[in-house]
N, C-alpha and C positions, 0 to 999 in steps of 0.2 A: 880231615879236620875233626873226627869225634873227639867229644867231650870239653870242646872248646866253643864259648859265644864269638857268632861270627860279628863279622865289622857291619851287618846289617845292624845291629841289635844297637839302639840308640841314634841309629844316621837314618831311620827310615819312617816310612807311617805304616800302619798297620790299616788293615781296611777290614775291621773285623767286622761279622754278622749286624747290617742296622738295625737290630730288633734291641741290640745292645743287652742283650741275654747272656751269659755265662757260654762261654764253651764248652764243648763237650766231648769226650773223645770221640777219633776218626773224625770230626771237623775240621775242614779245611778254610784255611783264608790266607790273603795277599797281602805281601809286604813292599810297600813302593819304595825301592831305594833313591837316596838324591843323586842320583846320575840317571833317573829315568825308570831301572830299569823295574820290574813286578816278578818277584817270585814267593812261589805259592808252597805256601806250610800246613799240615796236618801237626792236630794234635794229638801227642801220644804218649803225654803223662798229666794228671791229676795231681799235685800237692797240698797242701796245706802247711802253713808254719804254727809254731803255737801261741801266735798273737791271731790261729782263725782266719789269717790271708790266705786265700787260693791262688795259684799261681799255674799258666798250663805253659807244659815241656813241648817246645813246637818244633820239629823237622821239616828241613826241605829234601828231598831223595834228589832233586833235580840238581841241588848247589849242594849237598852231601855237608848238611849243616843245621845246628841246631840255635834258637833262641827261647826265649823266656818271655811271658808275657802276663799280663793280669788275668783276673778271670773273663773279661770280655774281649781280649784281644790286644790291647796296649803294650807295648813291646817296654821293657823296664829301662827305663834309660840310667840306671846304678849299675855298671857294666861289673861290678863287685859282687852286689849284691846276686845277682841276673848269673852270674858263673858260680857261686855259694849254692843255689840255687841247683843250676845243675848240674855238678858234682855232688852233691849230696842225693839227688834224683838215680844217679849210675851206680853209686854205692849203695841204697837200696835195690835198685835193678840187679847186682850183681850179686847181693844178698838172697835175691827168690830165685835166680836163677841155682847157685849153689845149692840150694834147699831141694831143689828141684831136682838134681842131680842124685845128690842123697839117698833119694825116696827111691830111686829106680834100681830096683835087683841086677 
């Protein structure tokens, strides 16, 4: 399912950090879906748009799935916006990744 918001993203609650702090990467937190179940995301991208919103790219390795969320953890319920979001995240990714390539003799 890369590169696609899962059907979590808008149907579930996040249970992000109570400190209500900014995430950060390699932080992890739970996402309660409405059928009960809790699967757990790391974050593994940092954004910003240029209206200055932070936005972090969250994977689950366990459901082989990504969503989007604010910077303290709120999962974006604009399922438009929230996949704008990360398709523009992979096309950067796939940008440093090619640079990367490049450099190596």
């Amino acid at each position: 399912m890369e590169g696609a918001i899962s059907s979590t993203n808008g149907n579930g609650e996040a249970h992000a950090p109570a400190d209500g702090e900014a995430l950060e990467l390699r932080e992890t937190f739970v996402v309660e879906t409405t059928d009960g179940r809790e699967i757990e995301f790391e974050v593994v991208g940092i954004v910003e748009d240029e209206d200055k919103t932070t936005y972090a790219i969250c994977y689950s390795e366990g459901e082989d799935e990504f969503v989007v969320s604010d910077a303290t953890g709120n999962l974006l319920s604009n399922e438009a916006l929230a996949q704008e979001i990360l398709d523009d995240f992979f096309a950067l990714a796939e940008e440093a990744d090619g640079d990367e390539t490049e450099e190596k003799p």
